[in-house]
C-alpha positions in Angstrom: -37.8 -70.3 89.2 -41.0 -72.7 90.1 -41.0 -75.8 92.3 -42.0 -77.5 89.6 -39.7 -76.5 87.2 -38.5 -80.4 85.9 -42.3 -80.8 84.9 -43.1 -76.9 82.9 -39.5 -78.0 81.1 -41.0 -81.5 80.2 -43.9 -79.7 78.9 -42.3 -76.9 77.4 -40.4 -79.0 75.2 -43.3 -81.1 73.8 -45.2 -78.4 72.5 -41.7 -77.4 71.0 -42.2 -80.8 69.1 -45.5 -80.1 68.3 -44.7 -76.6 66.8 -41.8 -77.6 65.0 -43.6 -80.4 63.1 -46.3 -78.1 62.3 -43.8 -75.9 60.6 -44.1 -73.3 63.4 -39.8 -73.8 63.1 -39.4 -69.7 65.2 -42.0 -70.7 68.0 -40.3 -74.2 68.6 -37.3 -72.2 69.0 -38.8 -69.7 71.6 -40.3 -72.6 73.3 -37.0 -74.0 73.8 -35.0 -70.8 74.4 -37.9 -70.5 77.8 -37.5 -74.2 78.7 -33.8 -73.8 79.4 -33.9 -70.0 80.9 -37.0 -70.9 83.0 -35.4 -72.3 85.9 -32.4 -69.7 85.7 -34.8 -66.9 85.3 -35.9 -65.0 88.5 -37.1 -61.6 87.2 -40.8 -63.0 85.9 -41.3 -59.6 83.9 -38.3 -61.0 81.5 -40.1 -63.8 81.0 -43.3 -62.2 80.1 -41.0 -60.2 77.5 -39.7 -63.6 76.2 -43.2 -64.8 75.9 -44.9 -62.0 74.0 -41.7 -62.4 71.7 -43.2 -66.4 71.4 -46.6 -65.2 70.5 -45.4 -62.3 68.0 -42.9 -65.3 66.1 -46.2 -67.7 65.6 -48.4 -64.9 64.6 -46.0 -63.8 62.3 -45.5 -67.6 61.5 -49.1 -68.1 60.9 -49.9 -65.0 58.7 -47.2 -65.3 56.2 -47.8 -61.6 55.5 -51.5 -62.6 53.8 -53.6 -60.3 55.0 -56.4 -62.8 55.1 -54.9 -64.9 57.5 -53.5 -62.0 59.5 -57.0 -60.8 59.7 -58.0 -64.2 60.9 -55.8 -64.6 63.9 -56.3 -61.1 65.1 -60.5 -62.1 65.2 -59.8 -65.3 66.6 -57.5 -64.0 69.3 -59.4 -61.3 70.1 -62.2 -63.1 71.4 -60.4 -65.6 72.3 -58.9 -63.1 75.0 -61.7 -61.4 75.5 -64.1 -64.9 77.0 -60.9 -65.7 79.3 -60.7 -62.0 80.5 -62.6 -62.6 83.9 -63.3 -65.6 86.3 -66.4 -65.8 85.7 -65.8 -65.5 82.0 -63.3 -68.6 82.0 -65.9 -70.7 84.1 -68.3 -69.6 81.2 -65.7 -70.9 78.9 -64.8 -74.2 80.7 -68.3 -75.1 79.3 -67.1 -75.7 76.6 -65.3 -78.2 77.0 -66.9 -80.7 75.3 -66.8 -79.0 72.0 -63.3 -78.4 71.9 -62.7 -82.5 73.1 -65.0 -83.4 70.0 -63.1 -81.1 67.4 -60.0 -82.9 68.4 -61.3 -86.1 68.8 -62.7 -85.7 65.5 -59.4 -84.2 63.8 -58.1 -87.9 64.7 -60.5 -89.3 61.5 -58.3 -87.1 59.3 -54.8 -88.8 60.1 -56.0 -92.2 58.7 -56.6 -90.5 55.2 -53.5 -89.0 55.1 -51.5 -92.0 55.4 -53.2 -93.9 53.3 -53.1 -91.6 50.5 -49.5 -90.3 51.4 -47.6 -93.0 48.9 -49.0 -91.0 46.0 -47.3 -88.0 46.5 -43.7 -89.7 45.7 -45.4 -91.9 42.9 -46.4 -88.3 41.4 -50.0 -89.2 41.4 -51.7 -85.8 41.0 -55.6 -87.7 40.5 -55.1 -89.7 43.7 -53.5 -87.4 45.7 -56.7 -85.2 45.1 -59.1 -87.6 45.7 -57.6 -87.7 48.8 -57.7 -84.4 49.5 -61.6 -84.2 48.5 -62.0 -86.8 52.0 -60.1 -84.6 54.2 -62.3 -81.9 53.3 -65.2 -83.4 53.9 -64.1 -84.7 57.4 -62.9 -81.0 58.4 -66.4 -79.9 57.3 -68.5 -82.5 58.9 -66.9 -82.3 62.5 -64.2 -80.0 62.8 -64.6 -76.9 61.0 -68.4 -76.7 62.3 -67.4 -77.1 65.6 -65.0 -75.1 65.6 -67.3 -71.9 64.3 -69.9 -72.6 67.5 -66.7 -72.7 69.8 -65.8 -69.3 67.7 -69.3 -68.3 68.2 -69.9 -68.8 72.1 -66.7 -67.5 73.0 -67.7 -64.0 71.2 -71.2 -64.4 73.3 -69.0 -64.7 76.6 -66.8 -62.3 75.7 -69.4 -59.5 75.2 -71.4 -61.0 78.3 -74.1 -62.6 76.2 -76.1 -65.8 76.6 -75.2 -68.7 75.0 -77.7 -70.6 73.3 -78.9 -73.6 74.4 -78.9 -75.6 70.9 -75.0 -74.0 70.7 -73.1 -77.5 70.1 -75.9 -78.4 67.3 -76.2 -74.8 65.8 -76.5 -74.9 61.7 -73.4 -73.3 59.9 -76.3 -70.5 58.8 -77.1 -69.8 62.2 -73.7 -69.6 63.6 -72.7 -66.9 60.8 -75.8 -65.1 61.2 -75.4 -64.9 65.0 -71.6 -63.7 64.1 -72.6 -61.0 61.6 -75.1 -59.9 64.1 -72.3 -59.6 66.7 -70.3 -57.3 64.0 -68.0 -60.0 63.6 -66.2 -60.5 60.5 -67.8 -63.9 59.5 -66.7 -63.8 55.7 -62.9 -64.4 56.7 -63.8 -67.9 59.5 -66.1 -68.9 56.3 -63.5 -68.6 53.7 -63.0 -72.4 52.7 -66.5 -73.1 53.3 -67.6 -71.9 49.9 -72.0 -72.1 51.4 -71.3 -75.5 51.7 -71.0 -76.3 48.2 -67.9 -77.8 47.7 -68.8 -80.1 50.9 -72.3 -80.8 49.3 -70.6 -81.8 46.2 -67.8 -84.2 47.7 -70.7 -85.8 50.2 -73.6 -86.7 47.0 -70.4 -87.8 45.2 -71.1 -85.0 42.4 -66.9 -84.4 41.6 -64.8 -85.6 39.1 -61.3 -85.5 38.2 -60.5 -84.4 34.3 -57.2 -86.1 33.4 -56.5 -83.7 31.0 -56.8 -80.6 32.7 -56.0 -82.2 36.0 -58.6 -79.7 37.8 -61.4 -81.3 39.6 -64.6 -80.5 38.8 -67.3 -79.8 41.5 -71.2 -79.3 41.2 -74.0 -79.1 43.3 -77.8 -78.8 42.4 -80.2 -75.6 42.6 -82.2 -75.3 44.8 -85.1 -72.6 45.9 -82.6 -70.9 47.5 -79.4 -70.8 45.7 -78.5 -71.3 41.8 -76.4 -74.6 40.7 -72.9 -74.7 41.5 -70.6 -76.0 39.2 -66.4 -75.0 39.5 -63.2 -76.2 38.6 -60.0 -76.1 40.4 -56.0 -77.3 40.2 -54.9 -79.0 43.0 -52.9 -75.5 44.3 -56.2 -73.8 44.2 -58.1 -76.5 46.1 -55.2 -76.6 48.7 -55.6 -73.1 49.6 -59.2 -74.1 50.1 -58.6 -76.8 52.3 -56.7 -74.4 54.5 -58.4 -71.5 54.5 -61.2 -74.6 55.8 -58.8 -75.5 58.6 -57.3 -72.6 59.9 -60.4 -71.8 62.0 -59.7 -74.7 64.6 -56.1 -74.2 63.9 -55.9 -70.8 65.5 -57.6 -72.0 68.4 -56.4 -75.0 68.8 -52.7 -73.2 68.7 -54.3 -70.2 70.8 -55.1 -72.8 73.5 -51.6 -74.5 73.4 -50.1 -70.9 73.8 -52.5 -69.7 76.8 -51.1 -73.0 78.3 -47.7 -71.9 77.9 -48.1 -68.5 79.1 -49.4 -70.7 82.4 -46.5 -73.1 82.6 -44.3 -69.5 82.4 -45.7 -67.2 84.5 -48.4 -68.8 86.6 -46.5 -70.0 90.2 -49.2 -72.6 90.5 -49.6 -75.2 88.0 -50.0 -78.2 89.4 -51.0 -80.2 86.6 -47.5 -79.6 84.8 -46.6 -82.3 82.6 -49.5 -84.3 82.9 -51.4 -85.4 80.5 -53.9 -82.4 79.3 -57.4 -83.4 76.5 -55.2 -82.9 73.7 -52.8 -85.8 74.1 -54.3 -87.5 71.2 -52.5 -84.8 69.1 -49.6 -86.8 69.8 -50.9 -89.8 67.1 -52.1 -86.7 65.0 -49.7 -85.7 61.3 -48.7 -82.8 62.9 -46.9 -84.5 66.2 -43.6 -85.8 65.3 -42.8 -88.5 68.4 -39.3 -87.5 68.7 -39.5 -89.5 72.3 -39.3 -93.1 70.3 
């Protein structure tokens, strides 16, 4: 179909890794099914049909019919759309560069705790296994999750034709919600897992403890003149569904990115870059790349 065909299939398939390890099992599939029609393929409004049929699988793969998540993507996605809807709009965008390189780059910090905490799950040790779940979520806080809410926020500011602050990449949580609600957009669901900061405040000042009994952990944070003390309990199920709700911000636009790339590899007849190496080859080491290559 392309000139370049040998190189869109090369890439094509390794995002097809990617998704599959990420238990996106539908989209992989997809992925492959336009790898191996792409160079057959020479009506290019069949393979737009064959894409939006990609997007629909992860969306549907993503939401998991909770209608938290579903409302979720459809925020992030529309804005996402919406700040790469001109040229000048995606040169506004390409700014930001940097803060999507420093989300991922600081995802990497995550993968180290996983593994080193991963032998616990087979030895059955719930306490452990929480503990390191506690440092994860501490690391998404303190790098990824708040950088991905000011790549959230500026993108809404583009897409509506707004300015971008100038303090954007240093933004406080507050401010970024604030400047969201005042855009009319629905901040509560991006803010889900970050419980005002409590949770984090708790893990970072070391105020949690793990009740062998119970087998909840116990978090608490002091009062201040602003806010009461905070002091909750959660199983390990409940704190998991914390953790994600905490992570699926930069998820969806991490994915989001990953498919506007494929929707380039498919329909775009120049790509010249095809198969190189793009910012995120460093999700290759991540948990969620299986290296099927080795």
């Amino acid at each position: 179909m392309w000139p370049n065909d040998d190189a869109r299939i090369s890439e094509l398939l390794d995002k097809a890794k990617y998704f599959e390890r990420a238990e996106y099992p539908g989209t992989a599939e997809w992925l492959r099914h336009l790898a191996e029609i792409l160079p057959k393929t020479q009506d290019v409004s069949k393979l737009g049909k064959e894409f939006d049929e990609l997007e629909r699988t992860f969306q549907h793969e993503f939401e998991r019919r909770d209608t938290s998540r579903a409302l979720l993507f459809r925020i992030i996605r529309t804005v996402f759309l919406a700040s790469l809807s001109s040229a000048s709009k995606q040169e506004k965008t390409l700014k930001l560069l940097p803060l999507f390189e420093e989300a991922a780059q600081n995802s990497q910090n995550i993968a180290p705790i996983i593994e080193a905490f991963a032998h616990y799950v087979p030895e059955g040790n719930l306490k452990m296994r929480y503990y390191g779940m506690c440092l994860q979520y501490l690391f998404n806080a303190e790098g990824v999750f708040d950088v991905a809410t000011r790549i959230i926020y500026a993108m809404s500011l583009i897409a509506i034709d707004k300015a971008i602050p100038p303090d954007a990449s240093t933004m406080t949580l507050e401010s970024v919600r604030k400047g969201l609600d005042d855009l009319k957009v629905p901040a509560d669901v991006l803010f889900e897992g970050w419980v005002n900061g409590r949770i984090r405040n708790s893990i970072a000042h070391s105020r949690f403890t793990y009740d062998d009994a119970s087998k909840r952990m116990r978090f608490r944070d002091i009062a201040t003149k602003r806010r009461p003390a905070y002091d909750k309990s959660f199983n390990i199920i409940d704190f998991s569904r914390i953790c994600i709700q905490l992570d699926n911000p930069f998820h969806v636009v991490l994915n989001l990115l990953f498919i506007v790339r494929i929707l380039q590899l498919v329909m775009n007849p120049d790509v010249e870059d095809a198969g190189k190496t793009s910012i995120f080859e460093k999700w290759k080491t991540s948990p969620l790349y299986d290296a099927l290559d080795s």
